[in-house]
DONUGU-172819 format. One record per atom (N, C-alpha, C, O, CB): z, y, x. Coordinates in steps of 0.001 Angstrom, whole numbers, plus 500000, padded with zeros to 6 digits. Glycine has a CB too. Example, Ala and Ser with C-alpha at 12.3 -4.5 7.8 and 13.67 -1.06 7.14 Angstrom:
<atoms>
507800494310513190;507800495500512300;507800496700513200;508465496681514236;509046495527511308;507080497750512850;507140498940513670;507870500030512900;508039501138513409;505725499402514084;
</atoms>
This chain:
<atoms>
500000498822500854;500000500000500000;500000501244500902;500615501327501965;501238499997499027;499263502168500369;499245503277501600;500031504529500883;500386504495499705;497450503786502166;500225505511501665;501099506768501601;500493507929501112;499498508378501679;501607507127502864;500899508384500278;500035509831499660;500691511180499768;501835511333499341;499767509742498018;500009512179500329;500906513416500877;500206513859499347;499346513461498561;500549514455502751;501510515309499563;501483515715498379;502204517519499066;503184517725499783;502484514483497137;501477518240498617;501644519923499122;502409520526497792;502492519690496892;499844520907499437;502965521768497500;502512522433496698;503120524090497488;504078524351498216;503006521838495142;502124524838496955;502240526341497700;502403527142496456;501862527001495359;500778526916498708;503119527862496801;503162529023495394;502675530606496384;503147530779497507;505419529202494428;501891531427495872;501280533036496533;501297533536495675;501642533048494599;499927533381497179;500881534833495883;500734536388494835;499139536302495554;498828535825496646;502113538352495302;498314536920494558;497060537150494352;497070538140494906;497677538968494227;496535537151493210;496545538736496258;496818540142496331;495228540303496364;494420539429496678;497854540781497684;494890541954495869;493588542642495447;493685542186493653;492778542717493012;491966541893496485;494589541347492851;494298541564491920;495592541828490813;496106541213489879;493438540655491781;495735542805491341;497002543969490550;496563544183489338;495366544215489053;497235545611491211;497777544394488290;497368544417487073;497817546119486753;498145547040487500;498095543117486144;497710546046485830;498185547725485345;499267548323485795;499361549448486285;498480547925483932;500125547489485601;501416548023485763;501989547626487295;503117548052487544;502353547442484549;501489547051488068;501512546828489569;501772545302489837;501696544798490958;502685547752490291;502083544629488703;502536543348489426;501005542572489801;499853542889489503;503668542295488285;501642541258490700;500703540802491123;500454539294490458;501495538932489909;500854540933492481;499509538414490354;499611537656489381;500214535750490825;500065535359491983;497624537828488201;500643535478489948;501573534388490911;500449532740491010;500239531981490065;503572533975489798;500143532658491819;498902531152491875;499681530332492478;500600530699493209;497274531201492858;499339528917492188;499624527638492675;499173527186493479;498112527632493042;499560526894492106;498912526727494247;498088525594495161;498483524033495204;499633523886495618;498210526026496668;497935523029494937;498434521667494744;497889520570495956;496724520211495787;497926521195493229;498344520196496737;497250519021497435;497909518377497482;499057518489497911;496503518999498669;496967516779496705;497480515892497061;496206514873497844;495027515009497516;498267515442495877;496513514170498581;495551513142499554;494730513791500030;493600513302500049;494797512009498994;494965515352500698;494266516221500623;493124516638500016;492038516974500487;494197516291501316;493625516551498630;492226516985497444;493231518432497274;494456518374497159;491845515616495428;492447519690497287;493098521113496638;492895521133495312;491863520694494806;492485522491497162;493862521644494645;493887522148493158;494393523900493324;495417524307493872;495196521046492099;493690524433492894;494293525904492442;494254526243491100;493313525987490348;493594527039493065;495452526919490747;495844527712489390;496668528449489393;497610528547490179;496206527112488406;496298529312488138;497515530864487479;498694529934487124;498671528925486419;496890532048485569;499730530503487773;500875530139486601;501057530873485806;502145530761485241;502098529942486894;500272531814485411;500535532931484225;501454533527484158;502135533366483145;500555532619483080;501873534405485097;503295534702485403;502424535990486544;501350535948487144;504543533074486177;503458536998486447;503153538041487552;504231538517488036;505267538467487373;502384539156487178;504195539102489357;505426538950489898;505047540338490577;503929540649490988;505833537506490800;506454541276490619;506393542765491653;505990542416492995;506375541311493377;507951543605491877;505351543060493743;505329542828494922;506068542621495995;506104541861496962;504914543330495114;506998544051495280;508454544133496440;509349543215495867;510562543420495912;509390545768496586;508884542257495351;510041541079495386;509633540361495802;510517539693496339;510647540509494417;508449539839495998;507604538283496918;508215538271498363;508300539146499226;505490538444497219;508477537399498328;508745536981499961;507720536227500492;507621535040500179;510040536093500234;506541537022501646;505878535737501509;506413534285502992;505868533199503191;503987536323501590;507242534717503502;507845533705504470;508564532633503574;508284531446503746;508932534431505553;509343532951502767;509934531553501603;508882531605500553;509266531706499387;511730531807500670;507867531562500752;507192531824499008;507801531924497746;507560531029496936;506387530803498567;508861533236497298;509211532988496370;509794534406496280;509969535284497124;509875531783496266;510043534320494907;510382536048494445;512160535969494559;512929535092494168;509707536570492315;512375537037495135;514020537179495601;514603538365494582;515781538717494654;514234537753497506;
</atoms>
């Protein structure tokens, strides 16, 4: 039986700011190194992204 890696990345979309400044929050998924990308439908301030922990503080 063999071993299956499995990623997941969370980013802010930057260049696609919405009205009110936030930035919109994407997924990244790999598994067996196949990529998946998606919105989590969610937007997040900028000055809260961390992008060294990927995650809003």
């Amino acid at each position: 039986m063999s071993r299956s890696t499995f990623k997941i990345l969370f980013y802010v979309k930057k260049g696609s700011e919405r009205a009110n400044g936030y930035l919109p929050l994407m997924c990244r998924l790999t598994v067996d190194g196949e990529i998946k990308q998606f919105s989590c439908k969610l937007d997040v301030p900028p000055k809260l992204w961390d992008v060294k922990t990927a995650r809003a503080t």
